[in-house]
The first five atom37 places (N, CA, C, CB, O) and aatype in JSON, in Angstrom:
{
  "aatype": [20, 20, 20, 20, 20, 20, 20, 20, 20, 20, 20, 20, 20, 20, 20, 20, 20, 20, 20, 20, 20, 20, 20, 20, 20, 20, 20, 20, 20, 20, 20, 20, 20, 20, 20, 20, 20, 20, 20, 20, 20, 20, 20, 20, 20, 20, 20, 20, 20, 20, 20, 20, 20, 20, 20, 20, 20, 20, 20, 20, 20, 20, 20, 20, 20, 20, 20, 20, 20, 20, 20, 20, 20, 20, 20, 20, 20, 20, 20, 20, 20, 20, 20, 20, 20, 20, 20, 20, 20, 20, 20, 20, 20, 20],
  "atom_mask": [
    [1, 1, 1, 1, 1],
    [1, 1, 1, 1, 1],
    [1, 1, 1, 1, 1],
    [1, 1, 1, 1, 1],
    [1, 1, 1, 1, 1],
    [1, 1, 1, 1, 1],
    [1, 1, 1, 1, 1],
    [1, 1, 1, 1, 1],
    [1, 1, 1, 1, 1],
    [1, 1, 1, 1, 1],
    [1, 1, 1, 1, 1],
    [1, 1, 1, 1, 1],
    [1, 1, 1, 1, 1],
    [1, 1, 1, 1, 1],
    [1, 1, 1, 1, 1],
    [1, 1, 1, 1, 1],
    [1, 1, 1, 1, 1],
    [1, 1, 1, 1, 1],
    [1, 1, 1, 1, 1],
    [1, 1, 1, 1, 1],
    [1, 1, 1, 1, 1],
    [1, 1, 1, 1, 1],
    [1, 1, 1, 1, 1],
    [1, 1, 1, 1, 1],
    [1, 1, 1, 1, 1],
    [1, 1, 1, 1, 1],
    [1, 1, 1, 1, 1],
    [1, 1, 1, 1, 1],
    [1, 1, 1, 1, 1],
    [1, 1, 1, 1, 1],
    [1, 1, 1, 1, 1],
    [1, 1, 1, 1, 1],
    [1, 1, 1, 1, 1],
    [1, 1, 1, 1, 1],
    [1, 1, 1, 1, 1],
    [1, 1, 1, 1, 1],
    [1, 1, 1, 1, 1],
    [1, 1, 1, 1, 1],
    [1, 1, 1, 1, 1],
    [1, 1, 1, 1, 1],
    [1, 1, 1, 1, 1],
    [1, 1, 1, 1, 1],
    [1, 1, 1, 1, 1],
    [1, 1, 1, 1, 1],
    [1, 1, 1, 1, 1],
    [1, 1, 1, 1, 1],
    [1, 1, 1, 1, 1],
    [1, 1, 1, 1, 1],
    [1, 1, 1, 1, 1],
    [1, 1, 1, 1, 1],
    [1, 1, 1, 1, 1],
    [1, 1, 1, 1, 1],
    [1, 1, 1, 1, 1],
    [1, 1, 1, 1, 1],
    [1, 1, 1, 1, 1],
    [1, 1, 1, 1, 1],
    [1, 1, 1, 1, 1],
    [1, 1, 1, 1, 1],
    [1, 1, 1, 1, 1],
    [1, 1, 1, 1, 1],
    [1, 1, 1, 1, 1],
    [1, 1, 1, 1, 1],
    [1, 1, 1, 1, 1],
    [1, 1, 1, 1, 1],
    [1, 1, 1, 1, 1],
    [1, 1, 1, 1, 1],
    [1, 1, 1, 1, 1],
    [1, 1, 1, 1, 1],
    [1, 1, 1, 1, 1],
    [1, 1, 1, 1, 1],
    [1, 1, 1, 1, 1],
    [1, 1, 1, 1, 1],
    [1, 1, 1, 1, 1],
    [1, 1, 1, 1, 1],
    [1, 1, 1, 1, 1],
    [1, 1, 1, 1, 1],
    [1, 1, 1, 1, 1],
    [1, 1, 1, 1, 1],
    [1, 1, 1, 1, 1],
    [1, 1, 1, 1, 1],
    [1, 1, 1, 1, 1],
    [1, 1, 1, 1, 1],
    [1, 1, 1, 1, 1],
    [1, 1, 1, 1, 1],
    [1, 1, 1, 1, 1],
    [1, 1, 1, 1, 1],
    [1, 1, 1, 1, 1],
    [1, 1, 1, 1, 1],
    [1, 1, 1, 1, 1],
    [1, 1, 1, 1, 1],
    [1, 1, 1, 1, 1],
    [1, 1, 1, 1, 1],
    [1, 1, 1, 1, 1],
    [1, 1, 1, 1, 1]
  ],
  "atom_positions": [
    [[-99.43, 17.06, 294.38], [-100.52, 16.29, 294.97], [-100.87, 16.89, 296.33], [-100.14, 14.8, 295.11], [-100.29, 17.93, 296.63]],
    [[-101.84, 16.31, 297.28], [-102.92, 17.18, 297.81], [-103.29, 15.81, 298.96], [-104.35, 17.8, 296.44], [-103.11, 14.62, 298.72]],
    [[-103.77, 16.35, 300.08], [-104.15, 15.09, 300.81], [-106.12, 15.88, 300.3], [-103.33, 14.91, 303.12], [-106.56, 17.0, 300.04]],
    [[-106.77, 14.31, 300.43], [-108.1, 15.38, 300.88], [-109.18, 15.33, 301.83], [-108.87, 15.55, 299.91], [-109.45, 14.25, 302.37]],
    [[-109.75, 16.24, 302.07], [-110.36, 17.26, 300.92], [-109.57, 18.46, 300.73], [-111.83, 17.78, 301.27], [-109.07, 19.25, 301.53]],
    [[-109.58, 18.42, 299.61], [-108.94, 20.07, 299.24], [-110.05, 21.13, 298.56], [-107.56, 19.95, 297.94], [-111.25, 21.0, 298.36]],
    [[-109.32, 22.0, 298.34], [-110.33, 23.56, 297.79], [-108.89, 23.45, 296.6], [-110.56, 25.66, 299.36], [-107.72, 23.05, 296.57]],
    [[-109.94, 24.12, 295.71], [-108.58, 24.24, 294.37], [-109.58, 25.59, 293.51], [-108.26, 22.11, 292.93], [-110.66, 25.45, 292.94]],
    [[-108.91, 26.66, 293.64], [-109.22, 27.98, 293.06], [-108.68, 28.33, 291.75], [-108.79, 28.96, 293.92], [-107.51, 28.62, 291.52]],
    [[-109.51, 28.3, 291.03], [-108.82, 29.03, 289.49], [-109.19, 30.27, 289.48], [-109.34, 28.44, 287.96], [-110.04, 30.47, 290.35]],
    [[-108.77, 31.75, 288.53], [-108.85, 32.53, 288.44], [-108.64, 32.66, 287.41], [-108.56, 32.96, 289.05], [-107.58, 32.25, 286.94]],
    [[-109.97, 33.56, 286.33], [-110.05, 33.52, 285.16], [-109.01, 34.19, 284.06], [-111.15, 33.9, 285.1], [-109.2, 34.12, 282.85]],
    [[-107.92, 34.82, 284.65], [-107.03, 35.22, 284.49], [-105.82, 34.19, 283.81], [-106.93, 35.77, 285.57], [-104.95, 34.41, 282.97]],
    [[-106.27, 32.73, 284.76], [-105.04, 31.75, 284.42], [-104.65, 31.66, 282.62], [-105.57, 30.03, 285.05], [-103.64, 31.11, 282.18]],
    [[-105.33, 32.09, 282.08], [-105.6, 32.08, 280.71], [-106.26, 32.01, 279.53], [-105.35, 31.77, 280.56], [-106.56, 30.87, 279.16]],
    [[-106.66, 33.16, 278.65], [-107.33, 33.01, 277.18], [-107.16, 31.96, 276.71], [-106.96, 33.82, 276.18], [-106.09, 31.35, 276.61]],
    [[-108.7, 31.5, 276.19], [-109.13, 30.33, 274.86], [-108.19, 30.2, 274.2], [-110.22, 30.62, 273.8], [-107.33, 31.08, 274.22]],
    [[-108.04, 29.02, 273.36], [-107.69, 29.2, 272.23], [-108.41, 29.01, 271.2], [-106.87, 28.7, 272.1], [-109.04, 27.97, 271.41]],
    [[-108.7, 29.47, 270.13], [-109.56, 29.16, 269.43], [-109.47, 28.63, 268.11], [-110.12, 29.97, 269.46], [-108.6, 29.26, 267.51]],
    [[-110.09, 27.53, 267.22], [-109.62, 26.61, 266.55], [-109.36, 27.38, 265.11], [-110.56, 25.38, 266.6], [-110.22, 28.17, 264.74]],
    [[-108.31, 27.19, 264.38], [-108.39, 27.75, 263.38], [-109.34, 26.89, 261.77], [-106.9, 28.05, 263.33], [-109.69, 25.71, 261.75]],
    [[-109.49, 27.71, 260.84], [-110.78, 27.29, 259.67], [-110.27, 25.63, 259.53], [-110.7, 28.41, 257.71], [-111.04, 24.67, 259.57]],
    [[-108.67, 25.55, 259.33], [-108.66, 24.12, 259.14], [-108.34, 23.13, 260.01], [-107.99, 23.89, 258.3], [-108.24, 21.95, 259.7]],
    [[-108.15, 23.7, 261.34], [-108.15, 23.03, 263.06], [-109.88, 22.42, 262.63], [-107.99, 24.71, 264.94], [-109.92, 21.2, 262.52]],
    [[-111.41, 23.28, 262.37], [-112.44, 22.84, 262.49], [-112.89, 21.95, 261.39], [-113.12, 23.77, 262.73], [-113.76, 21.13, 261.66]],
    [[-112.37, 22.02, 260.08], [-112.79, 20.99, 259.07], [-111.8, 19.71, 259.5], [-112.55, 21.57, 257.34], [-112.0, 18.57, 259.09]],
    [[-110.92, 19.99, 260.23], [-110.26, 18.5, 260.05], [-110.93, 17.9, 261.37], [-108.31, 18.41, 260.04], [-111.09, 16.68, 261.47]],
    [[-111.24, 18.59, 262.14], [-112.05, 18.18, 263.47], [-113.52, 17.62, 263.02], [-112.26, 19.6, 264.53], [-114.0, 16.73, 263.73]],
    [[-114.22, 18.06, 261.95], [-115.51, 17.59, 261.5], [-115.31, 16.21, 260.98], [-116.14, 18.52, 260.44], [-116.1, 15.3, 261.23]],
    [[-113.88, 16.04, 260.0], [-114.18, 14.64, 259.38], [-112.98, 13.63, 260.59], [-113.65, 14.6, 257.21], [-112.39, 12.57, 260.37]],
    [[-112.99, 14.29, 261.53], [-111.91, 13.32, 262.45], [-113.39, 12.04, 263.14], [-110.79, 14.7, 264.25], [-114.53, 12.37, 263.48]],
    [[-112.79, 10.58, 263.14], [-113.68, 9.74, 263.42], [-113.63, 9.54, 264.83], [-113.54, 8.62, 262.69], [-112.56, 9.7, 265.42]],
    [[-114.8, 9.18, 265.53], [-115.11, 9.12, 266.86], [-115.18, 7.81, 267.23], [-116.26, 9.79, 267.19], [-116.0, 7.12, 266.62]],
    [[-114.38, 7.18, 268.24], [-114.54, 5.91, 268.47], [-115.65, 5.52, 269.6], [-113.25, 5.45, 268.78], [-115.66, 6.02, 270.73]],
    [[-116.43, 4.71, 269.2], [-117.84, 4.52, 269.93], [-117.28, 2.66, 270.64], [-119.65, 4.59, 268.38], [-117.08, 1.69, 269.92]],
    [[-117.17, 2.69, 272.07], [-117.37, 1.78, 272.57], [-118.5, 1.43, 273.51], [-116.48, 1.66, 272.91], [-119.23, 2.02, 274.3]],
    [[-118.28, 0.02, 273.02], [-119.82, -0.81, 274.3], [-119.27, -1.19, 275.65], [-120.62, -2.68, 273.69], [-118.11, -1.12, 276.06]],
    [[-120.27, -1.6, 276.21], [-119.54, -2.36, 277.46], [-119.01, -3.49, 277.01], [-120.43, -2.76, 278.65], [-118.05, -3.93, 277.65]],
    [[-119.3, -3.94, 276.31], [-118.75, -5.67, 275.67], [-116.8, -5.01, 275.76], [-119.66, -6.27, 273.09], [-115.81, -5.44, 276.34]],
    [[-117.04, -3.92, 274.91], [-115.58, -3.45, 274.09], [-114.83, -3.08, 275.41], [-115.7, -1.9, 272.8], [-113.64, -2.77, 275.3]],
    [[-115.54, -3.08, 276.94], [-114.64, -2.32, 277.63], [-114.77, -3.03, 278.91], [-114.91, -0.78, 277.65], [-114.66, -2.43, 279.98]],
    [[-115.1, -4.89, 278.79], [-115.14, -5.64, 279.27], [-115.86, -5.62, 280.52], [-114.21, -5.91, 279.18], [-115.42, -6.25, 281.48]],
    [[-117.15, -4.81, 280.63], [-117.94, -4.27, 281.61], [-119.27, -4.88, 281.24], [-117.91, -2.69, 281.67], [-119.72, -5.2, 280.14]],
    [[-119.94, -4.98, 282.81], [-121.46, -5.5, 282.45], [-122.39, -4.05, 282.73], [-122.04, -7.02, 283.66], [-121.83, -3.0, 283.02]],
    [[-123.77, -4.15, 282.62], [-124.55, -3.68, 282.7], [-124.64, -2.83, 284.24], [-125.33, -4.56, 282.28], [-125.2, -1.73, 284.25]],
    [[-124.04, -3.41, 285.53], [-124.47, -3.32, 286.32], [-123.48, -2.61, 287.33], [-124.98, -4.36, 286.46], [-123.6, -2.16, 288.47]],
    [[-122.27, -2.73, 286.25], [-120.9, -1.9, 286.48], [-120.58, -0.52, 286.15], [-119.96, -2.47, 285.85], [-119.51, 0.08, 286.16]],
    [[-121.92, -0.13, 285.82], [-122.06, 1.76, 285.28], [-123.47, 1.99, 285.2], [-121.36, 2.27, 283.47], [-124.53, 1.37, 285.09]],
    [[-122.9, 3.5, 285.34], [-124.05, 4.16, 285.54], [-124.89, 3.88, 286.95], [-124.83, 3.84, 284.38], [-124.27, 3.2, 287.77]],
    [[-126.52, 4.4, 287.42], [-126.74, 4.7, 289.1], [-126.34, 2.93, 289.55], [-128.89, 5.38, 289.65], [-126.14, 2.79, 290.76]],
    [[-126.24, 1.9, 288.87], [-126.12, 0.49, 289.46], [-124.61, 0.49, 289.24], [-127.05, -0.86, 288.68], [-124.55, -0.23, 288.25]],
    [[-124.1, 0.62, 289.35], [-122.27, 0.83, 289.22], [-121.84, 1.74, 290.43], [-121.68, 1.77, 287.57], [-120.91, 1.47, 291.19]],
    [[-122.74, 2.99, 290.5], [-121.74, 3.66, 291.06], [-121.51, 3.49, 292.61], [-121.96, 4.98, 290.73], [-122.25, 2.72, 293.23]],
    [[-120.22, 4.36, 293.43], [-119.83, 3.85, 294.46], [-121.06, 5.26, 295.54], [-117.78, 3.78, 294.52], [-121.51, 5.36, 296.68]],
    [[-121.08, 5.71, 294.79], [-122.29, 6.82, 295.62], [-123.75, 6.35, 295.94], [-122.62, 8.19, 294.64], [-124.28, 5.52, 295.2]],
    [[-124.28, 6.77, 296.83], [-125.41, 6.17, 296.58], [-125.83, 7.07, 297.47], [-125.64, 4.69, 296.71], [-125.35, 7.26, 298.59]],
    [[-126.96, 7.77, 296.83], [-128.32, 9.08, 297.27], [-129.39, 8.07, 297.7], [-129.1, 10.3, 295.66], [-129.73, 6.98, 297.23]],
    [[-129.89, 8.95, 299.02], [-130.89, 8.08, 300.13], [-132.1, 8.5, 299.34], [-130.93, 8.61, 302.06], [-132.96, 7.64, 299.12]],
    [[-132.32, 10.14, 298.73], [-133.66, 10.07, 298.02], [-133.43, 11.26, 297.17], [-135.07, 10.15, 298.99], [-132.69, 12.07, 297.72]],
    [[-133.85, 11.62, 295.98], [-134.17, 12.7, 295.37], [-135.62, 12.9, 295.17], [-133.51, 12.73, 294.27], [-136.43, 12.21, 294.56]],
    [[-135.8, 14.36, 296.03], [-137.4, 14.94, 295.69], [-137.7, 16.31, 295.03], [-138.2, 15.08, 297.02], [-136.72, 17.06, 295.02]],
    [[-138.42, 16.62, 294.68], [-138.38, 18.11, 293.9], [-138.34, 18.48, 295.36], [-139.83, 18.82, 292.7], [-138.51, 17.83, 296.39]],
    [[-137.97, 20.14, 295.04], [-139.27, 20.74, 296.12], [-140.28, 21.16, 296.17], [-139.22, 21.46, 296.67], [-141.01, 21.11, 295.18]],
    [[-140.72, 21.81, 297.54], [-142.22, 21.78, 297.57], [-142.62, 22.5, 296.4], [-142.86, 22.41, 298.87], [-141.62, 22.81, 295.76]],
    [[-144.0, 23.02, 295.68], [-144.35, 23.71, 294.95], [-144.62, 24.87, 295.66], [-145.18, 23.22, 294.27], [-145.06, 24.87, 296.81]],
    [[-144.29, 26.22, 294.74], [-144.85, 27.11, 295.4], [-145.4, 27.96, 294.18], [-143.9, 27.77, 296.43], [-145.05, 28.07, 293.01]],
    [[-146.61, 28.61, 295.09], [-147.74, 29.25, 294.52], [-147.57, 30.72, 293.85], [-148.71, 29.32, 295.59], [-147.62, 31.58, 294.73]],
    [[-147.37, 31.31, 292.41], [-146.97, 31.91, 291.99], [-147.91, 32.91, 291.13], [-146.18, 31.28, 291.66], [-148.81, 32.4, 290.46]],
    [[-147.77, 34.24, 291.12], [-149.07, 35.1, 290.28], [-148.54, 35.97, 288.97], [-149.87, 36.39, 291.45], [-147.38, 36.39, 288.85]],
    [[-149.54, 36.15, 288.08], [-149.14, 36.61, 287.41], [-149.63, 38.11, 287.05], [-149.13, 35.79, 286.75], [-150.75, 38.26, 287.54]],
    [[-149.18, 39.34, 286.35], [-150.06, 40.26, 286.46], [-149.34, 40.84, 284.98], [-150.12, 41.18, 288.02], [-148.19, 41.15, 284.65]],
    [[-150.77, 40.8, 284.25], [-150.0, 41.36, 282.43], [-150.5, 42.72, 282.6], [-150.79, 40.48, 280.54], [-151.69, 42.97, 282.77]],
    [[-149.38, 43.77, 282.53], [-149.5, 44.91, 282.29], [-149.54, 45.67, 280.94], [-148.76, 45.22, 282.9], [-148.53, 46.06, 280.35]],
    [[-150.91, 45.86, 280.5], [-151.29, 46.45, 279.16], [-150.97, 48.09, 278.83], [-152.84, 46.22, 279.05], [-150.66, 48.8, 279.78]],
    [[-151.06, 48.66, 277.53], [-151.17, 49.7, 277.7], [-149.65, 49.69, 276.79], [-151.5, 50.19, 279.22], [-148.89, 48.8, 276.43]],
    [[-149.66, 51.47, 276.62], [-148.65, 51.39, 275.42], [-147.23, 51.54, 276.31], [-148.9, 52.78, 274.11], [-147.25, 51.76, 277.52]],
    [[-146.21, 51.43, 275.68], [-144.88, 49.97, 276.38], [-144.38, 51.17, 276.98], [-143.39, 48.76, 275.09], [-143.34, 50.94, 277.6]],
    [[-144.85, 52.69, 277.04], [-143.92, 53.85, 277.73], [-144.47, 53.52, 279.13], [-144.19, 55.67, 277.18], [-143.77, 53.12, 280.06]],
    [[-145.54, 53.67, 279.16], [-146.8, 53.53, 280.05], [-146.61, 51.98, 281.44], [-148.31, 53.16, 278.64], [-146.8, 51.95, 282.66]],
    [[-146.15, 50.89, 280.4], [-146.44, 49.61, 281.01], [-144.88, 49.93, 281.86], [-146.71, 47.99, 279.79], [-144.92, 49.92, 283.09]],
    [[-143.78, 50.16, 281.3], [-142.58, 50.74, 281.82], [-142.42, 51.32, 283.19], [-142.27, 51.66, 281.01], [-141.91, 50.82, 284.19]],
    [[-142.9, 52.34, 283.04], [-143.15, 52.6, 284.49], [-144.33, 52.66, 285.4], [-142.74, 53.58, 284.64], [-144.76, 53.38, 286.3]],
    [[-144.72, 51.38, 284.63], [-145.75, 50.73, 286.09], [-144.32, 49.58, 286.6], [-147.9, 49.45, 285.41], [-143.84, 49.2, 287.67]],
    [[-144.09, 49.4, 285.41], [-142.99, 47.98, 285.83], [-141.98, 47.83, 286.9], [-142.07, 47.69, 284.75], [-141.68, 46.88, 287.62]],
    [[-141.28, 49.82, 286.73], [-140.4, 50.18, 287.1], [-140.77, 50.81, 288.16], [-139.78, 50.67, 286.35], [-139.89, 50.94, 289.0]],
    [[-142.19, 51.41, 288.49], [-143.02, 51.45, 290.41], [-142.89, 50.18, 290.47], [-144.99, 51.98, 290.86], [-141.86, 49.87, 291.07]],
    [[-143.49, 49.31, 290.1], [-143.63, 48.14, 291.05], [-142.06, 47.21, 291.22], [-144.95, 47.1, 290.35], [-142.13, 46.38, 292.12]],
    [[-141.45, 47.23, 290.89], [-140.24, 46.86, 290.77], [-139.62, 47.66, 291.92], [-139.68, 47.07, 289.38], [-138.95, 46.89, 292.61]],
    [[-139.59, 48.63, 292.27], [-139.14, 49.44, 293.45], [-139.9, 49.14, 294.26], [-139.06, 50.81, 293.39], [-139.45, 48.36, 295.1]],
    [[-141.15, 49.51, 294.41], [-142.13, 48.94, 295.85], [-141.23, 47.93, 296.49], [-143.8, 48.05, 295.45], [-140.66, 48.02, 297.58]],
    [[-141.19, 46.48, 295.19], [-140.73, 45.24, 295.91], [-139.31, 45.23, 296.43], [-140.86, 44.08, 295.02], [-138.85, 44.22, 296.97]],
    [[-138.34, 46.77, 296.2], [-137.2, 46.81, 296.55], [-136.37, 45.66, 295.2], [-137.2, 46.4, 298.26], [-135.28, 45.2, 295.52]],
    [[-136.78, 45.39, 294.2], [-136.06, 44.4, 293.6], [-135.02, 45.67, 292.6], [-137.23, 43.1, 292.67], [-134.12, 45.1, 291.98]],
    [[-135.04, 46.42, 292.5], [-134.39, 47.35, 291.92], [-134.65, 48.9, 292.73], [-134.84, 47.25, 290.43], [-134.1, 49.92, 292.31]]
  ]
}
């Protein structure tokens, strides 16, 4: 255990998948899923989800829009290539 806030680092190294074998996935297809309500889990309406929770966000807004162009480069695909690949350098993006 941890006081917090903590940082907690994995490294993809910690370990390979495992992956399900032919009859790990058919017995997983007919395995039954238990579906509860709030009734079943002695909860009201107002006890989950954004009216439940202990967080509470002052506002969510998109952001601003921004104004975007488009430019279709015709011509046969050797051709359109390295217009793609000048203009792609101009902008330093490659």
């Amino acid at each position: 255990s941890s006081s917090l806030p903590a940082v907690l680092s994995v490294l993809k190294e910690i370990g390979e998948p495992r992956y399900p074998s032919f009859m790990g996935i058919r017995k997983a297809s007919r395995a039954k899923i238990p579906e509860w309500g709030l009734a079943d889990l002695g909860l009201s309406a107002d006890e989950v989800g954004a009216a439940g929770s202990q967080v509470q966000w002052p506002e969510v807004t998109l952001p601003p829009a921004t104004e975007t162009t488009l430019e279709l480069i015709e011509g046969e695909p050797e051709e359109a290539a390295k217009i793609l690949a000048d203009k792609l350098l101009a902008e330093k993006v490659i």
